[in-house]
Structures are given as C-alpha cells and as structure tokens.
C-alpha positions in Angstrom: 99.8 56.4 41.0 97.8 52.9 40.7 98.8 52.1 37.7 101.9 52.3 38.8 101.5 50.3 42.0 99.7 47.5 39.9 102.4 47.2 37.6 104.6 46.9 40.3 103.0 44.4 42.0 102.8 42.5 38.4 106.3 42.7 38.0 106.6 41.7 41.5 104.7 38.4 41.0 106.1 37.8 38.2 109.6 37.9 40.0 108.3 35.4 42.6 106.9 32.9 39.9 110.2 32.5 38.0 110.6 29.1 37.2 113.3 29.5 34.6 116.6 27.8 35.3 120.0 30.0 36.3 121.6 31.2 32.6 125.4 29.3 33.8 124.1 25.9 35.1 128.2 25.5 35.1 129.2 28.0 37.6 128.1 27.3 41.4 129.2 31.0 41.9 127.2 32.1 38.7 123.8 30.8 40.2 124.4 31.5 43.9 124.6 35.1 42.7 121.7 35.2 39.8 119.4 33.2 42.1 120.5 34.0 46.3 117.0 32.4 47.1 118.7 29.1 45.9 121.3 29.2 48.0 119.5 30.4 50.8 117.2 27.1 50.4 120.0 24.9 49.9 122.4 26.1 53.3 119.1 25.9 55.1 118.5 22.4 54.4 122.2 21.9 54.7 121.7 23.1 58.4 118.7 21.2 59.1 119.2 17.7 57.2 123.2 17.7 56.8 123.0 17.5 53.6 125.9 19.7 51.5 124.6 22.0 48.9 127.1 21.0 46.4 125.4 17.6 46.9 121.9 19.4 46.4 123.1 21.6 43.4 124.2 18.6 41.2 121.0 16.7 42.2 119.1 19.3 41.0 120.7 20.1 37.8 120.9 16.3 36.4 117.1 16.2 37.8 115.5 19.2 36.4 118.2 22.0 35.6 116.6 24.3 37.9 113.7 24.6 36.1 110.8 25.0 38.4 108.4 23.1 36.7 110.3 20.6 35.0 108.2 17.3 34.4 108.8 14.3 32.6 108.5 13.8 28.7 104.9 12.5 27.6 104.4 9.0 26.7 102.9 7.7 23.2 101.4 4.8 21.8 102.1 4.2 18.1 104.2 7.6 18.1 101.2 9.6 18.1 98.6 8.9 20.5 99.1 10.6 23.6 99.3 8.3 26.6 100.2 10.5 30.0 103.8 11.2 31.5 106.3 9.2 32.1 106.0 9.8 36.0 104.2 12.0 38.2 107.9 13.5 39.1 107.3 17.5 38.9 109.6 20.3 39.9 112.9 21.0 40.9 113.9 17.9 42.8 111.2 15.7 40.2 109.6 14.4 43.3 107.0 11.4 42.4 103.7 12.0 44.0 104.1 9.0 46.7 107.4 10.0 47.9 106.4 14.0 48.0 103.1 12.4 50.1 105.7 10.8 52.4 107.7 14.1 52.8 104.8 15.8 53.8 103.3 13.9 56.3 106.7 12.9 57.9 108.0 16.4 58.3 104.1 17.8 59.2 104.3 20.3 55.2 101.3 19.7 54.0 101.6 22.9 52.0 104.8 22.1 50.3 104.8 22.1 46.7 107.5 20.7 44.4 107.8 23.8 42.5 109.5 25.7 45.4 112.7 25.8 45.4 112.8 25.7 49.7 110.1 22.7 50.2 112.2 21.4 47.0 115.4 21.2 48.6 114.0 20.4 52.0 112.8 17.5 50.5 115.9 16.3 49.1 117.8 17.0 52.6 114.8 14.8 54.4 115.2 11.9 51.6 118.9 12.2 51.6 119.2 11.6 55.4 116.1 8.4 55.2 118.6 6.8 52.6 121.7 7.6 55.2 119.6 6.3 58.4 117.9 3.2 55.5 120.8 2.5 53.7 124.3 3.9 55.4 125.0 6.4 52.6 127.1 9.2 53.7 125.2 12.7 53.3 128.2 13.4 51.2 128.4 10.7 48.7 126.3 12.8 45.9 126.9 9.5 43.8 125.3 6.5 45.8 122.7 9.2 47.2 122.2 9.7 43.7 121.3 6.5 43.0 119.4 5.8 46.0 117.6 9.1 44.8 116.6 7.3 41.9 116.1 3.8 42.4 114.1 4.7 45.3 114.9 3.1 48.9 114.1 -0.3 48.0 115.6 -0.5 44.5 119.0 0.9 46.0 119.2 -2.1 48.5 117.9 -4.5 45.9 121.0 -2.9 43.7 118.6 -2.8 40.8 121.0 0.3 39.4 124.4 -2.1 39.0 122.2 -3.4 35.6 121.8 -0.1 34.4 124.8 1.5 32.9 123.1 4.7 31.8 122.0 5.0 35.3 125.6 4.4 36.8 127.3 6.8 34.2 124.7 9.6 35.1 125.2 8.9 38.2 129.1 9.3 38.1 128.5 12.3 36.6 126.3 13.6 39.6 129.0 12.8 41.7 131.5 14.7 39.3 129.3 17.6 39.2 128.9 17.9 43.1 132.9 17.9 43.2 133.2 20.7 40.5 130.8 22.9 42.6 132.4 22.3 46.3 135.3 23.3 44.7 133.4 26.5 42.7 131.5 27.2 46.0 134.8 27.9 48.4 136.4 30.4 45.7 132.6 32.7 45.7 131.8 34.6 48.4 127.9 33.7 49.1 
C-alpha cells in the first residue's frame, strides 16, 4: 500500500508541474478542455482586471505557446561562445524581471512566479489595465495592448513599434488570433 501511495503522489506532482503547451494551440475550445486550470486563470483575471480571455489566450500563445517555462533563445558571440539570454523574460506571459518586480509589489504577490499559469495571467490582466489607465488602450484591443505589451509603457507612447514591421505584423496577428478565439470560445461550452 505505500508504494502505491508514493507513486500516486509522483504522478500527482508530476500532473501539477506540467509545463508542456496544450496539443491544439488552434482550438480555444481544444485547450479550455485539455487544460480547465487555464481557463480557470484566464476568467479570473478577466473578473478581476477586465481583461478578456481571448485577449489573454493570443497573448500567451504568440509569447510562449503555453509552455510554462518558455525563455528566450541564448545569445552568442562569434556563433559559438555563449553570452546569456536574450532577456530575463521567463514563463508563460515572458515577464522581464523588472516588470514581474513591479507586479509584485503593486498587487502585494510576492510569491508569484512566472511559471504559473494564475500569477501568469494575473499579471497580464494587471499590465493590461496599467497600459489602459497609462496609455487609453481598450482592455479589448488585443493588438495595441499587444504592442504596448511589448514595447513596454514607455516605448508604446514613444511609438517606437510604428519602425518595426515585424513587430506590427505579429502584432496584427495577435489581434487576428484573439478574434479567431472569441469566436471559438462562444461555440464551447467551458
């Protein structure tokens, strides 16, 4: 009987610590029922911060695909010599270390951690309402939140993204992608 038990609980933790992304990153309805914790996160930040989960979902997918522990690609100096990462963005919403030290002390979590998908998403409903009280963005505008997202308060004002094309394509296609799952989200039951 406690080897069973301990296997249990290993397969338990296990469970808890999945950081693997949803297998259809295409269907809202696909991940809401694979990963309900997800969605459970998402409509409570909805509820506390305004912001839509459809909004949340396509920031999350172009930012780390779900994956828990996403980070940014390494850096190298002539190819081979290993210089650090990109950023210190980590987890699901690829928070930078400053901006995740703001969250933190502004909403009193000093135990969030980026790889949780409900300090994650609270995180990106608390930034997403700073750039709509900062910067006038509607909650709902998953493309100029996106970029604000991005550029960071200060960049977005400065319009620093308008001389990026990449950054305005992805962008468009944040905004596509938040459209496609509204419109997935009201045909699923959650």
């Amino acid at each position: 009987m406690g080897r069973f038990l301990l296997i249990a609980a290993c397969l338990f933790l296990a469970a808890c610590g999945d950081k693997s992304p949803p297998r259809n990153l295409e269907d809202a309805c696909a991940i809401a029922r694979e990963r309900p914790q997800y969605m459970r996160a998402m409509e409570r930040s909805e509820r506390r911060w305004g912001v839509p989960v459809p909004v949340q979902m396509a920031v999350i997918h172009q930012e780390s695909k779900f994956v828990g522990d996403a980070r940014t690609p390494h850096r190298f100096v002539l190819g081979i010599i290993p210089m650090g990462r990109q950023s210190s963005a980590y987890g699901y919403a690829q928070a930078i270390d400053g901006t995740w030290d703001m969250y933190r002390t502004s909403t009193s979590n000093r135990g969030a951690r980026r790889d949780d998908i409900n300090d994650a998403t609270d995180f990106m409903g608390w930034y997403m309402a700073e750039s709509r009280t900062k910067l006038g963005i509607p909650l709902s505008d998953a493309r100029n939140q996106y970029l604000a997202y991005h550029e960071g308060h200060a960049g977005y004002a400065r319009s620093s993204y308008r001389s990026k094309a990449w950054l305005m394509a992805v962008a468009n296609r944040v905004e596509d992608r938040a459209q496609l799952y509204y419109a997935q989200l009201i045909t699923c039951s959650r």
